[in-house]
C-alpha positions in Angstrom: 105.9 109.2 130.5 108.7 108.2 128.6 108.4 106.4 125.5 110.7 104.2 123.2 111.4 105.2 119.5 109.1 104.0 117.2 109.1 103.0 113.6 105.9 102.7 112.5 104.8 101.2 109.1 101.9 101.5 107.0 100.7 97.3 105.9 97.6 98.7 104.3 95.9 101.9 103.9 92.4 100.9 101.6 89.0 100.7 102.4 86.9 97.2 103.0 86.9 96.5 99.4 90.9 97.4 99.0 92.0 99.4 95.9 91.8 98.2 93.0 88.7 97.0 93.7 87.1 93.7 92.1 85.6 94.0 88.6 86.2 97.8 88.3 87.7 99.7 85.1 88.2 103.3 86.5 91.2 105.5 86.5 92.8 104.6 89.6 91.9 100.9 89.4 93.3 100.5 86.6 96.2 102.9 87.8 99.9 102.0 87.2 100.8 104.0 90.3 102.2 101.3 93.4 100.7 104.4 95.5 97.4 103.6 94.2 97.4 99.8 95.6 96.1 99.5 98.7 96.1 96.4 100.9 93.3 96.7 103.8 94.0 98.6 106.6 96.6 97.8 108.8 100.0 99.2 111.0 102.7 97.6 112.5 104.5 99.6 115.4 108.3 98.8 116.5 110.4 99.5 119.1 113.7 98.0 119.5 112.0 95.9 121.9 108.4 94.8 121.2 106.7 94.5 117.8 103.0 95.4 117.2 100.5 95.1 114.2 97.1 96.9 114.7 94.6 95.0 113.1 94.6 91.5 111.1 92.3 92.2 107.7 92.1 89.8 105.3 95.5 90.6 103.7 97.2 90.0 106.7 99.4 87.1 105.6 100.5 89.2 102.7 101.2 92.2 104.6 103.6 89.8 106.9 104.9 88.2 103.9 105.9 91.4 102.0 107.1 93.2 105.4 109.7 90.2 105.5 108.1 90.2 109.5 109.6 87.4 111.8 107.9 87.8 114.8 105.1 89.6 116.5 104.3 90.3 120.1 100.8 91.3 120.1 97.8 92.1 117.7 95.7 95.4 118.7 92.4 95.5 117.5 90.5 98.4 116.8 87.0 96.7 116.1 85.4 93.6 114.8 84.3 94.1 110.8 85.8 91.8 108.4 88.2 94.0 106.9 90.0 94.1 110.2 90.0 90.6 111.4 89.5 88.4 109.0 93.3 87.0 108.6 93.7 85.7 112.4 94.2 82.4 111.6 97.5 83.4 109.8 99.0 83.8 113.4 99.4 80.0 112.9 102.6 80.8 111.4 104.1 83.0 114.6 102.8 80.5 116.8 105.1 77.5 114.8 108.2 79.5 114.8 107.6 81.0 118.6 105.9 78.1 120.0 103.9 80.5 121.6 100.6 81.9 121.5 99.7 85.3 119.9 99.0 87.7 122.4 95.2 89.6 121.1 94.8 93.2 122.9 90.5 94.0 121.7 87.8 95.1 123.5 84.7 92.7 124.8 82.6 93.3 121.6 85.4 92.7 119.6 86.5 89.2 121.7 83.0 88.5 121.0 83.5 88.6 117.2 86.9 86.9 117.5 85.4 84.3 119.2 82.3 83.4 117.3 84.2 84.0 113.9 87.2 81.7 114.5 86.0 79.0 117.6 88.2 76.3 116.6 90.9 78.7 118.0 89.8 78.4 121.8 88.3 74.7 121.5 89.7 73.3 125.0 91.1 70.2 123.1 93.1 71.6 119.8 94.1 69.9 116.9 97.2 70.3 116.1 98.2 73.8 114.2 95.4 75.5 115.2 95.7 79.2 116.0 97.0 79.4 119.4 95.5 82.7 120.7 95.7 84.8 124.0 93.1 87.2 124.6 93.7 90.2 126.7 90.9 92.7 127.3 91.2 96.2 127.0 88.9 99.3 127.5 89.6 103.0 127.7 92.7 102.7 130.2 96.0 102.8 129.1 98.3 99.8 128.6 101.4 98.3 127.5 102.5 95.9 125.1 106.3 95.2 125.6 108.2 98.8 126.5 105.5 100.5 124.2 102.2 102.5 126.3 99.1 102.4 124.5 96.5 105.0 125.2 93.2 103.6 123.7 90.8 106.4 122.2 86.9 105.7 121.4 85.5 106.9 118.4 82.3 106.4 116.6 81.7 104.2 113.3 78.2 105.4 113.2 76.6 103.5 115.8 79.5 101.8 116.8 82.2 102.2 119.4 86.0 101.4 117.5 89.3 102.3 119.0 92.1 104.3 118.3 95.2 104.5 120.1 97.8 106.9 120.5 101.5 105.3 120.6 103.3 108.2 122.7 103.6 111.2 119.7 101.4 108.9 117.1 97.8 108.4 117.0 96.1 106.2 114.5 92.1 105.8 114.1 90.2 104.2 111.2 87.2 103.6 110.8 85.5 107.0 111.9 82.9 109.4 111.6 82.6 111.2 115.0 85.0 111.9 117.9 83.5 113.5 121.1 85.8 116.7 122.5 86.8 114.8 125.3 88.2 112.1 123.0 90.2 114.5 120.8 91.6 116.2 123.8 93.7 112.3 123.9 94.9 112.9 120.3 96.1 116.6 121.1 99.8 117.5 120.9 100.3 114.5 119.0 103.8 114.6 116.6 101.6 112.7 113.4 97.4 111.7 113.4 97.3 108.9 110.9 93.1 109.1 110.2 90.4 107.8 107.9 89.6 109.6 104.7 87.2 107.2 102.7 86.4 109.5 99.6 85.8 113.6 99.1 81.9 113.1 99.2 80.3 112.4 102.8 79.8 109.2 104.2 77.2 107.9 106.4 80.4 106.1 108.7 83.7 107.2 107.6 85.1 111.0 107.6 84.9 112.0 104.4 88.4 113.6 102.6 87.2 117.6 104.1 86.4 116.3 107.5 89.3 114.5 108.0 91.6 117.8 107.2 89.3 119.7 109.6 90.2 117.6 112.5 93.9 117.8 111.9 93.6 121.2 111.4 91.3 122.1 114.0 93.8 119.8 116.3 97.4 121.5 115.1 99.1 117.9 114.5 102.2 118.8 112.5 101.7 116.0 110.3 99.2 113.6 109.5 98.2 110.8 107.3 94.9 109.6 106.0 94.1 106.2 105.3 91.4 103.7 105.0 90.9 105.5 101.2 88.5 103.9 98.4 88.8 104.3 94.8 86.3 106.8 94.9 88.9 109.1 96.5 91.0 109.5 93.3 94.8 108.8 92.3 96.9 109.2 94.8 99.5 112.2 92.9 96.3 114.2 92.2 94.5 114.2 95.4 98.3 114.9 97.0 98.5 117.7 95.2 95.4 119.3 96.6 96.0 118.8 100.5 97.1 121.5 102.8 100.8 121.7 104.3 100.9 119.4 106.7 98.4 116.9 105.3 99.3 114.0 102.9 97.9 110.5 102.0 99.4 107.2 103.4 100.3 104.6 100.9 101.3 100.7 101.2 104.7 100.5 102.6 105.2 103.9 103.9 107.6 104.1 107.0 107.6 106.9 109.7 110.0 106.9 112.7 110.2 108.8 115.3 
């Protein structure tokens, strides 16, 4: 399959409670490092045709805002917590300028969420400026958005089923703690595995800093990225200067192309 070049750009890269986190006083809180702000969890992917953001946290207006982006083509979700879907009204902006609706590629549970969490958006009879919102339902098969294929991969947030997708040579799952073999197997002979790293001690629904490198490593990605990191993690220079080749941290604002 042939794929388009991509530019892919990190909108957030912190955990549910974003970094610095309300109220707290520690070292990288309090840090003076940009790499140490995080902004919720969040990518965009570009071709030179189609324009994709995966996920729509609460800092999802921001992330748009400071990405200077002018249009979007579709929202991918990778599952229905807060921290991931909580700024979909903000496509009220994209469907002004477009006068179109936003195109929404999630998975029944997560439509359900969607849904139930923003209803006013799929009242038959809208008031006007209301989010204007297309849902498309997607599963385990491959799809496309634009000239970009998507190849959904399920992973396990505890109990949970969430999402990932691999974008031709780039994979990107959050919100992880298990991956069956036959799941990795989609996320082999990837070019770069962006993938969850929530601290260095274990925990009970996100890799933890040492699993995370073990699935890259047992995987031989060239390159990958961790993200959906919590203060608890560290600053971002010191825990850098502990990874393996091949491993580093994603920060807010980092760009990869390929």
């Amino acid at each position: 399959m042939n794929y388009p070049a991509l530019k892919i750009t990190f909108l957030g890269t912190g955990t549910s409670s974003g970094v610095p986190m309300i109220a707290c006083e520690c070292a990288v809180c309090t840090s003076t490092d940009k790499k140490d702000k995080r902004l919720r969890s969040s990518i965009m992917v570009q071709s030179e045709k189609t324009t994709l953001v995966v996920d729509s946290g609460p800092d999802f207006r921001y992330q748009m805002l400071r990405a200077r982006v002018k249009h979007v083509d579709g929202i991918v979700y990778t599952h229905s917590h807060k921290d991931h879907v909580a700024g979909l009204d903000d496509v009220r902006a994209f469907n002004f300028f477009s006068q179109k609706p936003m195109h929404i590629y999630a998975s029944d549970m997560t439509q359900e969420v969607i849904i139930r969490e923003f209803p006013y958006a799929f009242y038959e009879a809208k008031y006007p400026g209301l989010p204007d919102i297309q849902l498309n339902t997607i599963a385990l098969d491959s799809f496309t958005v634009g000239d970009i294929p998507i190849q959904p991969i399920l992973v396990w947030h505890l109990k949970m089923p969430v999402l990932g997708f691999r974008f031709g040579p780039f994979t990107y799952i959050t919100d992880a703690n298990k991956i069956e073999d036959d799941e990795k197997e989609k996320i082999r002979g990837s070019q770069v595995l962006v993938l969850n790293a929530l601290r260095k001690e274990h925990h009970i629904s996100h890799f933890s800093l040492e699993e995370s490198i073990g699935i890259a490593q047992e995987l031989q990605i060239p390159q990958t990225y961790l993200t959906h990191i919590s203060h608890q993690m560290g600053k971002h220079a010191d825990v850098e200067a502990e990874l393996p080749p091949g491993i580093k941290l994603a920060y807010d604002e980092l760009e990869i192309t390929m």
